[in-house]
C-alpha positions in Angstrom: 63.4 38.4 97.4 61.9 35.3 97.2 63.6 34.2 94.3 67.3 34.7 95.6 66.1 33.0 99.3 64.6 29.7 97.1 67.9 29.7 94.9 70.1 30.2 97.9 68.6 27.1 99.6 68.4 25.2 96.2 71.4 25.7 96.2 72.9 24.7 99.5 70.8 21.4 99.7 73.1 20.5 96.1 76.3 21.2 98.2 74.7 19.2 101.3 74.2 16.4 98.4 77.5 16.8 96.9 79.2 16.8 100.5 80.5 20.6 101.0 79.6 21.4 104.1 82.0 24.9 104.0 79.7 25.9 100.9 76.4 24.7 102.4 77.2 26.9 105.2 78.6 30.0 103.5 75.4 29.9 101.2 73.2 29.6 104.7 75.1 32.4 105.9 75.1 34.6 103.3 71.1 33.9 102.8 69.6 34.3 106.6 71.7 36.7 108.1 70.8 39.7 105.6 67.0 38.6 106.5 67.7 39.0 110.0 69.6 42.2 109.5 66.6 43.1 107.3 64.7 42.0 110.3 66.1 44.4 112.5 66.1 47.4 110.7 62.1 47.3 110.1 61.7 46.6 114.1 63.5 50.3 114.1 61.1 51.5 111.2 58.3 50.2 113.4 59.1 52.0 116.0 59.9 55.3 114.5 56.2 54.9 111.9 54.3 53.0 114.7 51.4 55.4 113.7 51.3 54.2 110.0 50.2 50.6 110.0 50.1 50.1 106.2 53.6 50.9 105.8 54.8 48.6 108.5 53.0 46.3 107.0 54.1 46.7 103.1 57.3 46.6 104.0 57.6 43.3 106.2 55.4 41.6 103.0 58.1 43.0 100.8 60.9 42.0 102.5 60.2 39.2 104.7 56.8 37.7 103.1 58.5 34.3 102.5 60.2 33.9 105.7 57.0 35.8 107.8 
């Protein structure tokens, strides 16, 4: 996860360079809103396993670590 959200923004900053602001954004896009989605669902996981801390927790390291 961290890998593809460091390439992703790698990679837009070389279209902000190269002056393609349709790519940069597509690339933005395509890299933030699946963490926010991502986002979401474990608020509903929370909720549902509020009782189980550790879980909670390994999965917000595992899929939001960098961004947390």
């Amino acid at each position: 996860f961290m890998s593809e959200t460091a390439a992703a923004l790698c990679l837009s900053a070389g279209y902000r360079d190269a002056g393609d602001r349709m790519w940069q954004g597509l690339t933005l896009l395509f890299a933030l809103v699946p963490c926010a989605l991502v986002q979401l669902s474990l608020v509903f996981i929370h909720r549902d396993v509020s009782r189980d801390r550790p879980l909670v927790l390994l999965l917000h390291l595992l899929q939001l670590g960098p961004l947390v």
